[in-house]
N, C-alpha and C positions, 0 to 999 in steps of 0.2 A: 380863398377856397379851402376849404377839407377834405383831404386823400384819406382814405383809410386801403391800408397794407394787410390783406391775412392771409398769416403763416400756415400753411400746410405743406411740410419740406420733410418733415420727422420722418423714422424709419420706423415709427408705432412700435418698441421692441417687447412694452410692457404687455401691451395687448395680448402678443400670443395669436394672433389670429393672422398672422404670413401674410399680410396685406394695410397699406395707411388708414388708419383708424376713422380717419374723417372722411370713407367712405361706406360707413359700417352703418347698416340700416336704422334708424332711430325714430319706430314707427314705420311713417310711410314715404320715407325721405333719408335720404344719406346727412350725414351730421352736418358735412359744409356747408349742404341746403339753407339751414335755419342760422349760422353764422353769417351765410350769406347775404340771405332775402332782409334782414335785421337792417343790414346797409344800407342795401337796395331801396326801400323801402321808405329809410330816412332822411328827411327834406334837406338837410343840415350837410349830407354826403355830395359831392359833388364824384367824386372818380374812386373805383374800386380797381387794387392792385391786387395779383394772387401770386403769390411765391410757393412756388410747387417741385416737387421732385422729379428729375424728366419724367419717366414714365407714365406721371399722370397729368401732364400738360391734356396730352386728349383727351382725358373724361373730364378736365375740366372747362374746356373747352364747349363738348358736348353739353355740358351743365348750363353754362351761358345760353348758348342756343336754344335749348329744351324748355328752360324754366323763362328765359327772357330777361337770363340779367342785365340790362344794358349801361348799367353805371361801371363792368369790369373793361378797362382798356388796355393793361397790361396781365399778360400770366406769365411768369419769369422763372430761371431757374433757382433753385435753391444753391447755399454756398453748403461746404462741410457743416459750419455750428451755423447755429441760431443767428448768432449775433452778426453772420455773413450773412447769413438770410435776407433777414433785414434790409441790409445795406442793400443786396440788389433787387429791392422793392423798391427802395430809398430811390436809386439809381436810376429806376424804371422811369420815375415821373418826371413829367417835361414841365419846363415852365411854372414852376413851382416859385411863388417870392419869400422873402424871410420871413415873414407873419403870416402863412397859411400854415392850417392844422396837419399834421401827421398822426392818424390815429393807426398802431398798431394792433392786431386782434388777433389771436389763437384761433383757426379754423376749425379745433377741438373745443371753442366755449359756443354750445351753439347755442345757450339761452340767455345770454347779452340781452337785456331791452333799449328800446330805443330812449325812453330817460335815461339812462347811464353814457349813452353815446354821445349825450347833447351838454349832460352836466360836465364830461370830460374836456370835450371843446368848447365850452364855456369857461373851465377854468384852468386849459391852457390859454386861452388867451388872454385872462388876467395874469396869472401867473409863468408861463413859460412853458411848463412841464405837470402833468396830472396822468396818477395811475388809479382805477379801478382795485378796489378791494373790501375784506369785511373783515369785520370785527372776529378774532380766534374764542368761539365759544367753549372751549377744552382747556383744561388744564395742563400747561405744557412742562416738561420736565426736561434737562440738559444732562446728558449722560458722558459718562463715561468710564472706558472699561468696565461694560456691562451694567453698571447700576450708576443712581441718581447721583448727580454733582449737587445739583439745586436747582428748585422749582423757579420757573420764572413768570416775574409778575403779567397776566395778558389782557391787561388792558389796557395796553398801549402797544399790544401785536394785532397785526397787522396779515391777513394773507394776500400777497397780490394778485390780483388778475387782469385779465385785456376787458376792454383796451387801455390803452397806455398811449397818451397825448402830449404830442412834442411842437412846437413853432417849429416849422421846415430849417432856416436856418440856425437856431439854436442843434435844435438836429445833425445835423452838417459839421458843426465844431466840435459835437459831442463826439462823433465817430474817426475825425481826425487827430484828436485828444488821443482817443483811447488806439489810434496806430500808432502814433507817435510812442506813448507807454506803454507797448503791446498789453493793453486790458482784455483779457477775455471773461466775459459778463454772461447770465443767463435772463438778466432782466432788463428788458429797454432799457427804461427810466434810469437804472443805474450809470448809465453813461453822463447820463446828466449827472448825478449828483455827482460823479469822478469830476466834474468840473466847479465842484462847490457850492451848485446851484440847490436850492430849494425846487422840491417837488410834492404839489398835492394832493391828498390824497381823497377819494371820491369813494363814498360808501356805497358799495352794490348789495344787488342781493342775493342771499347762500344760494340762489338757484344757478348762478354765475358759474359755475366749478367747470373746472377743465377736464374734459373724457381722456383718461388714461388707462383704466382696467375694465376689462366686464364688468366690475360693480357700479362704478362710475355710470356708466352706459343705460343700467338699467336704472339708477337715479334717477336721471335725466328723462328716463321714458315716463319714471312716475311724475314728474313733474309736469309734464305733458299732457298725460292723460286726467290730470288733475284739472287742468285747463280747459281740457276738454270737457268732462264731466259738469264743473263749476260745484253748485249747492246741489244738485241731481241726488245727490246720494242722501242729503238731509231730508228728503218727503218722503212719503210712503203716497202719495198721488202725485203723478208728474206736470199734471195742471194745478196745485197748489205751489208748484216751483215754477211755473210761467206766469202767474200772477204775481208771487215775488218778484221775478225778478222784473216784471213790467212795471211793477212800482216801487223800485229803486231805480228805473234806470232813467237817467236825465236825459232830456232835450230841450233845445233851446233854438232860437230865431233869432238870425241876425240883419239887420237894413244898414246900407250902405249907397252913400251918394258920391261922384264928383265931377267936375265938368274944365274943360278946359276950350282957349276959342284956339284957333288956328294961327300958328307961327309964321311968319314973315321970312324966318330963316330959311332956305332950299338944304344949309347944309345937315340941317336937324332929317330924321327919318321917323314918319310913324309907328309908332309902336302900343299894339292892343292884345291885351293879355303875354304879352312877352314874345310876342310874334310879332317882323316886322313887315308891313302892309309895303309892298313897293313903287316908286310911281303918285305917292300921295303926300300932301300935306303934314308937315308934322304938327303936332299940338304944341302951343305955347308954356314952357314952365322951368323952372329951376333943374326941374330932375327931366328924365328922357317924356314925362307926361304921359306914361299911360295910365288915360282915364278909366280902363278895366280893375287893372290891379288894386288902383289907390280905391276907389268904389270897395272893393272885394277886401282890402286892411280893413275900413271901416264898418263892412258888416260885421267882419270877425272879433273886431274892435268889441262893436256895441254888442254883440251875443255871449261875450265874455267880461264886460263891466272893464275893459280896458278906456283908454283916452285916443283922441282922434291920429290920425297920420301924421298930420304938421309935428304935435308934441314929439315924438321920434324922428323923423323924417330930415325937417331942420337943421338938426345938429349934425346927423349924418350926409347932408349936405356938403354943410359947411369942412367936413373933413371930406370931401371929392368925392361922397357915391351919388353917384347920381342914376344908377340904375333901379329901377320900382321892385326889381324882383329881390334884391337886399332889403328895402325896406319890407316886404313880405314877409320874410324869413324872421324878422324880429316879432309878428305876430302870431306866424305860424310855432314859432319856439315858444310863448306865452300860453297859448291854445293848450301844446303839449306839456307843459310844465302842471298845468289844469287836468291833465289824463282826460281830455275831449280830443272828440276827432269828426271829422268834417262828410256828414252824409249825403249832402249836394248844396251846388251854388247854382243861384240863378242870373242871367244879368242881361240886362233891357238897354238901348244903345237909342237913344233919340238924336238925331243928324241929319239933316238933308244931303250933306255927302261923304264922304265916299260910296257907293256901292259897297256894302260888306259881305253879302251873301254868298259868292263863292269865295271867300276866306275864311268863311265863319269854321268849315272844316280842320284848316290849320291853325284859329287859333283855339281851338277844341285840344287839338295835338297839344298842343304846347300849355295850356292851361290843365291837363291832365297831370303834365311831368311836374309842372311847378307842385301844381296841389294834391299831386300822387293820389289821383282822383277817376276815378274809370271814366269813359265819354259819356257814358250814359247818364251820370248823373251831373252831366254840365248842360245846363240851358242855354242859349243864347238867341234873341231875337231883337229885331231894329224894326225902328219905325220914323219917320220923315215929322211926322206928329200934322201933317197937313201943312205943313212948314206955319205953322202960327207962332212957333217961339224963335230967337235969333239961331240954336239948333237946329232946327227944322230948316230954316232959312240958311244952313250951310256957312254958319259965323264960326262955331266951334259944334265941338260934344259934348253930351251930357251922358251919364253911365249911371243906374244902378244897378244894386247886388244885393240879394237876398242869398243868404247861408242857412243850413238846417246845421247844425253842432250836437253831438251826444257825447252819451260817459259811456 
């Protein structure tokens, strides 16, 4: 699993503005909004942790509720430093194993993208330990008493930023390292390297910058509104800017098939689209058999020139997953590494049995959260097919999935 922790404990002292900065309007939204929703948002995220200063536990709180963030399950208090902060974020999460990700994030970076958060926990898991950062475009100079020592060379500097990606139990030794040494650090990662570890690093982009001053703030609103805008401001007609941009903008169509016949085992449970059906038959297969999902890898598969389920799937097997919504994640991470995203899925269920019609609602629910996908754009319909195939005749299921993908 992947926790992500963000920091907002600070006493904002830079600001100047007698109140925590990451609730300072930015646009039409307070800054931890878009630090937030970033997580929220990302398939790869499983639980959001907020480390907060008491007094704004309730408007973060209220934040949850209003906006619907449902990935936060801890809000905790802040320690004196940072680097206590942390820890009782750290601290917050239950059931946490040695190889799940700890993403730390500044609730002042609120223009993090969701690539940065996935290349992070991508190569903390090869690696151990990955912090976000970019390239120092300035010429830096080392002072002292008032004038230059020497220029130093910067292109091998570095600015760091969140998040910053830790394996949970490498995490855990790094923090009791640095009590044991009484280290106090201003930069996760640091803890790690105080352990001699290698840590890597993940180029972001200059929009990444941490809100610390009014200036910073209004940065970030330019960056926004840029986003907003897009190429608007290069026409002098605003329908020669919807033509452009309707012919750059990619779509694509994906088809997906799989079928499975019905298990013999009582102790197995059916499970379609990540929802499990109760009282019924489960499908025969190596992994839990949901004939939804694995259909839905394969459209996304073929709409993206990837390779079928098996070639992934297999191997992941073979090391003990055998849940289908993991094998998803590996395609949905591909999709995103493409900068496509998923405008609806379709999916056609031929079976003589179970009744699925009143389930189809829940697995709507649950096919939403997987594919962070509104209802409205999830299709789902069955049909018996006249019972003329061994489907139809209630032997097994058969599923297909049709995906719309855009850029």
């Amino acid at each position: 699993m992947n926790f992500a922790i963000i920091v907002c404990a600070g006493e904002s002292k830079r600001m100047k503005k007698g109140m925590n900065k990451v609730f300072l309007p930015l646009l039409s939204n307070p800054v931890l909004y878009y630090a937030i929703k970033v997580f929220e948002d990302c398939y790869l995220i499983d639980e959001i942790d907020i480390v907060s200063r008491r007094e704004d536990i309730k408007k973060i709180l209220w934040m949850k509720n209003f906006f619907g963030f449902g990935k936060i399950k801890n809000i905790v208090e802040g320690g004196k430093e940072r680097q206590d902060s942390v820890y009782n974020g750290l601290k917050s999460i239950k059931n946490a194993k040695y190889d799940d990700i700890i993403l730390i994030h500044n609730g002042s970076n609120p223009l993090v993208k969701e690539t940065e958060i996935i290349e992070c926990i991508n190569a903390a898991k090869q690696y151990g330990a990955a912090v976000a950062g970019f390239n120092m475009k300035d010429t830096i100079k080392k002072i002292k008493g008032g004038f230059v020592e020497k220029t130093i060379d910067r292109s091998d500097i570095y600015q760091a930023q969140t998040p910053q990606a830790v394996k949970y139990g490498l995490f855990i030794k790094a923090f009791k390292n640095a009590k044991k040494k009484t280290l106090k650090v201003t930069d996760d990662v640091s803890l790690v390297e105080a352990l001699g570890k290698k840590v890597k690093i993940v180029q972001c982009s200059y929009e990444n910058i941490k809100i610390t001053t009014e200036d910073d703030l209004r940065i970030a609103e330019g960056f926004l509104m840029s986003k907003k805008i897009g190429n608007f401001l290069d026409t002098k007609n605003p329908k020669d800017f919807l033509v452009k941009r309707n012919k750059t903008q990619s779509f694509r169509i994906g088809f997906g098939q799989d079928s499975h016949a019905f298990s013999k085992n009582k102790d197995k449970r059916l499970v379609l689209g990540g929802c499990i059906i109760p009282n019924e038959n489960a499908l025969e297969a190596k992994s839990d058999g949901d004939v939804m999902l694995h259909a839905l890898f394969n459209a996304i598969s073929s709409a993206i020139g990837e390779r079928s389920l098996g070639f992934y799937a297999d191997e992941m097997y073979n090391r003990g997953v055998t849940d289908s919504k993991e094998y998803l994640k590996v395609i949905l991470n591909k999709l995103s590494e493409k900068s496509l995203k998923i405008n609806n899925i379709s999916i056609s269920i031929e079976a003589g049995k179970p009744k699925l019609e009143h389930h189809t609602d829940k697995i709507k629910d649950s096919l939403s959260k997987i594919m962070n996908l509104e209802k409205e754009n999830i299709g789902i319909t069955h049909t018996s097919g006249d019972s003329l195939t061994p489907f139809g005749r209630g032997r097994g299921m058969q599923c297909f999935a049709v995906v719309g993908v855009y850029s």
